[in-house]
Every structure is written in structure tokens, then in C-alpha cells.
Steps between C-alpha positions, in 0.01 A plus 500: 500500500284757380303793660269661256148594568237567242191687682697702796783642652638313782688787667324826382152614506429503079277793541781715686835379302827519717786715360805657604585832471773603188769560759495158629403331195848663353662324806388211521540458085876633577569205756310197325714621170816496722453181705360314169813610284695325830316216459550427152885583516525237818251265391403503146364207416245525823450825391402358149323206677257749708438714186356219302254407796428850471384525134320092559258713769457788186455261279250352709324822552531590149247196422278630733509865348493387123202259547293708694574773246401261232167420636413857552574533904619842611822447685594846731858335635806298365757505780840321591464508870295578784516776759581857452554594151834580379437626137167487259390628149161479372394378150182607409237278813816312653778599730798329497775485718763395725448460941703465803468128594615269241280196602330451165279678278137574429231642248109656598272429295123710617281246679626230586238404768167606528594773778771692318374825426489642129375755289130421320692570200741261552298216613524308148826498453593339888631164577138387671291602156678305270387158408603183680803403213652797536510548875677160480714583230657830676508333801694203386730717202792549776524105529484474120731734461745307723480214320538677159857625631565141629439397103712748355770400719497149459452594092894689546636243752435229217509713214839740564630409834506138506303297763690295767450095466500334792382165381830382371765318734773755327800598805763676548776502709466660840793430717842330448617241745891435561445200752233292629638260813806548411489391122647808278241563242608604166279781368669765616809386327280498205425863513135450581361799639138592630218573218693257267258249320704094431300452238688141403685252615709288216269629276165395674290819564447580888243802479312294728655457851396162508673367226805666621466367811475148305816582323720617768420258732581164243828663442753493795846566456449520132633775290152679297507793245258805699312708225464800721226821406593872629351800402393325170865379392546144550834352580655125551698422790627118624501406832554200736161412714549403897410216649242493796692256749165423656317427151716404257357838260668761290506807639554857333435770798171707386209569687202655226180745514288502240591666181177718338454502158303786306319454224360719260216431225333606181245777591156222396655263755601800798181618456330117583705496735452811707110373524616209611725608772205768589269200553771319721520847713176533545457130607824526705318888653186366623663122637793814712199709622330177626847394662507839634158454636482156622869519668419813707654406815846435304501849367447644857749248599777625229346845597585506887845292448781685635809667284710275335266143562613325213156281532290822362646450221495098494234472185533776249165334322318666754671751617330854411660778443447864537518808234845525664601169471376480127774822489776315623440174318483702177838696621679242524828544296521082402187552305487545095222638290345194480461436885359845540244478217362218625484640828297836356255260319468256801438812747239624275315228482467404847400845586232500255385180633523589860310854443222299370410318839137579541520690803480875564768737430629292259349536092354151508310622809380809310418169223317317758288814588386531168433139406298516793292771414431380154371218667278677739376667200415168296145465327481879417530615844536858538911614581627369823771664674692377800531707816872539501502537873397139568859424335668717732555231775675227248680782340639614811591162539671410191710810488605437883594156384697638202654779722636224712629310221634822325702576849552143563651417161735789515637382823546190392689599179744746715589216776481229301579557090525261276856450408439371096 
């Protein structure tokens, strides 16, 4: 979900930048202005959707950047992109800028491994210099800084926007039946209409479905007094229940879905529980990455399924998604505020969870690397440096794997979405 690289450029030579010349840069600027103000007027809230992801990989960059700037690290690149460069200014030691392939974004911070080539004068101030803490804390500031958006926007979802309860065993009504074998049922003739809430029946609340189950059901043939709830008016209607000829019960004619209700709170209580739903994240992260892990073969089985199986999308617990798909679930029109903030602080934290799997390209690989040379280097032992072409084999590896997924995923999404 994320393609940023810290110490390289994966499709340029960093000593001999790519460019474009102003001619073509003026074109291709022309049609990415034209097809994106398409976009937006066809599809604005995927439009909306995709810029967001784009500022959560700035963001995420912009940890990065300020951290190492913070601990006195000369950074020479902030970009959004990879590939040929589009556009770039330069403030004072760092260029900044925009490039062809939007797959993610990336600062360079001077020596990163022990092979990266910088000037004498410049030696104290790179990444391989500084002191164990701070390696790690530049290293792990983009995952940090992931989960410091996924705070903030559980602080507004509880705070302004109001959070969605599930807990509760509130309904509402989501279809009206005329007849069932036969039997005319009378909640049409009531005026019932989808999204309305019975919230009593003679006077005994029915906000939970059970109880109005309970009630209906002892009542057949009798005449009861509806209190029905519509766009926050609430009305009184009477009606006559059905019988069910085969079990003696009242019967009205609704089928329900659950009906979400979202609460706000005092800012001291939002803010306890943003940490807490962080925590839960977090937990939740780590026990979906193991999933992920340990159910391999189902996600190449979901993978390879053909258009249109409806079995790839059988268990949405485990079914990943790509950028993509995180696009279109976050497009979709049925969703509120509330539904999408969630979403932005549930993305955020399983991508900084997932970006800190030990492994190389990923941050808690550049982690690892460190924590193992400060242990190399225990008992005063003079500055150890790994060779960083010994990780070139499992890094190969791991970004095959992820290319694979990345592809995979994508597929996936496009032949099989999720219809929410």
C-alpha cells in the first residue's frame, strides 16, 4: 500500500537524476490537469478518496523529513513520486518535487548504508553517523506519524462527527412485505416505509428487535397503537396484526438491518477514547497481518478466482484490499462522515503497522538493521556497519512478493469488488 524508499531510487540512477525536457513536461502537465479535472467531475468522491491516500504517503514522508531534520541529518530529496521528474524547487540543501509515476513517495537522507558515497564534510550529519536512538527514531517517524493521524481522526469522529455504535440491537425497517403464503400483511396499509424505526408497540418500547419480535408475535389479530420514527418526527399509527396460519403469531410485514447510532462526547472522554480505539487497531493490525500471513494460500486463492466468483469475496474479515479498493470503499456514495473517518484512521494504522515488519524495504527493516548493529557494537565495540548487499537477496524477495500482491490485489478489486 505504500512505495516509498528512504536510501535510493528505484527507477533512476540518484547520481544522474531523470528529467524531461520543458516541452514535454508542459504536455504532459497539460493532459494530467485535463484528465484529472475529468476525473473529479465523473467521479468525485474517488477523486477525493485517492487524494487523501495521497497526502497519508506525504504525511508519511513528512515524518521522515522533519525527524531527520530534527536530529541534524542532511536530507538532499523530498519527492511525491518516482521516475522522471515532472516539476522541482530547491530550498536551501533539499529539492522538492513532484515525478511521473504516482506509486508513493520518498525522502534521501546522505548515508544510509555504509557504501553510499558522501562528501567528508558531510559525513556527520548522515543517517549512518548518528547515534543508535536516532537512526531508530527517523526510521520509525513515518509509522508514528501514521498513527498520530489515526488519533486525530478518531479525536473528530468522537469529538465532532459522531462515532457509529454497533453494540446496540437498535433496527430499522428495511423492506415492507404485502403477503407472506398468502396471508395479507398489514404494514403497508400502515404507511410503513423503508428506514422507518417502530420504536413501540402499545406503549412498550421496541428499539430492540427482539422485543419487537416478542410483541408482535403475542398479538395476532389484535388491533396495537405503532409509535413510528422518520427522519426524527415520530408519528402514531393503529393497525391490525396477521395471523401466521402455521404458528398461531402476529404478524406485521417488516424485514430489519441494523440501525447505527452515532455518538458524540465531551472532548476528556473523545480523547480516552481515541487511545483506546488506537490500541484496539493496533491489536486488530498485527492479529490481520498474521491472518494475511498464515492464510497465504487463501489470498492466492481469492487472487487467481475468476471475474464475478462470488466465493472471493465469501469472508470480508480477511479479505485484503488494494490502494484501489480502499478508493472505492471510501467512494462509496451510502457512506457518511463517520464511516469514512473511521476508515482514514483504520487505514493509517494498519499501514503503519504493516511498514514496520522487520524485513527489508520496509522502515521496520531499516529498524531491524540498526538494532542489529547496536548490538554488534555492544561492550564498547567500535561502529559496525552492515554490508547492504548481503540484504539484496531478501529484498529482492520481499518487494517481488509485494509486487505480486500489489498486482494481485488490484486484480482482485477490479473482478471482484466488494459491493458494501
Amino acid at each position: 500500500m505504500k512505495g516509498h524508499s528512504t536510501d535510493e531510487y528505484p527507477f533512476e540512477n540518484p547520481q544522474q537524476p531523470a528529467t524531461l525536457s520543458p516541452a514535454v513536461r508542459r504536455l504532459g502537465w497539460t493532459a494530467a490537469l485535463v484528465v484529472l479535472g475529468y476525473l473529479a467531475w465523473k467521479w468525485p468522491l474517488a477523486v477525493g478518496a485517492a487524494a487523501v491516500l495521497a497526502g497519508v504517503l506525504l504525511m508519511h514522508e513528512l515524518g521522515h523529513y522533519v525527524t531527520a531534520r530534527a536530529v541534524g541529518m542532511k536530507v538532499t530529496d523530498f519527492y511525491l513520486g518516482f521516475g522522471p521528474r515532472l516539476w522541482s524547487t530547491r530550498r536551501g540543501e533539499t529539492a522538492y518535487g513532484l515525478r511521473a509515476l504516482p506509486l508513493g513517495a520518498y525522502v534521501r537522507i546522505i548515508g544510509m548504508s555504509r557504501s553510499d558515497a558522501v562528501e567528508p564534510a558531510d559525513e556527520h550529519r548522515s543517517f549512518r553517523a548518528q547515534s543508535y536512538p536516532r537512526r531508530l527514531l527517523v526510521v520509525c517517524a513515518g509509522s508514528l506519524m501514521h498513527l498520530c493521524m489515526a488519533l486525530v481522526a478518531f479525536g473528530v469522529l468522537h469529538s465532532f462527527v459522531g462515532a457509529p455504535d454497533y453494540g446496540s440491537n437498535r433496527w430499522q425497517v428495511a423492506e415492507v412485505v404485502s403477503t407472506r403464503d398468502g396471508v395479507a400483511l398489514p404494514a403497508s396499509a400502515a404507511g410503513i416505509e423503508v428506514g422507518d424505526r417502530v420504536v413501540a408497540v402499545n406503549g412498550v418500547p421496541t428499539e430492540d428487535w427482539n422485543v419487537f419480535v416478542s410483541q408482535v408475535q403475542s398479538r395476532p389479530g389484535e388491533q396495537v397503537v405503532l409509535e413510528i420514527e422518520r427522519d426524527g418526527e415520530t408519528a402514531t399509527v393503529e393497525t391490525t396484526l396477521a395471523e401466521n396460519p402455521e404458528t398461531g403469531t402476529g404478524l406485521l410485514g417488516v424485514r430489519a438491518e441494523a440501525a447505527i447510532r452515532y455518538e458524540t462526547a465531551p472532548l476528556p472522554a473523545a480523547i480516552g477514547r481515541s487511545f483506546v480505539d488506537l490500541g484496539t487497531s493496533i491489536a486488530n493490525s498485527v492479529t490481520g497481518i498474521w491472518g494475511l500471513i498464515s492464510n497465504f494460500d487463501d489470498v492466492v486463492d481469492r487472487i487467481v478466482s475468476p471475474p464475478g466468483d462470488p466465493s472471493a469475496n465469501d469472508d470480508l474479515s480477511t479479505r485484503p484490499l488494494s490502494v484501489f479498493g480502499i478508493v472505492q470503499v471510501g467512494a462509496d456514495a451510502s457512506w457518511g462522515w463517520s464511516e469514512r473517518f473511521a476508515l482514514f484512521a483504520l487505514v493509517n494504522v494498519f499501514v503503519g503497522v504493516f511498514n514496520m515488519i522487520p524485513l527489508p524495504p520496509f522502515d521496520g527493516g531499516h529498524a531491524a538493521v540498526a538494532t542489529y548493529e547496536r548490538w554488534r557494537e555492544r561492550g564498547g565495540r567500535s561502529r559496525y556497519m552492515i554490508d547492504p548487499r548481503a540484504l539484496a537477496p531478501l529484498t529482492i524477495a520481499v518487494v517481488a512478493l509485494l509486487s505480486f500482491l500489489g498486482v494481485g490485489l488490484l486484480y482482485l478489486d477490479i473482478a471482484n469488488p466488494i459491493n458494501l
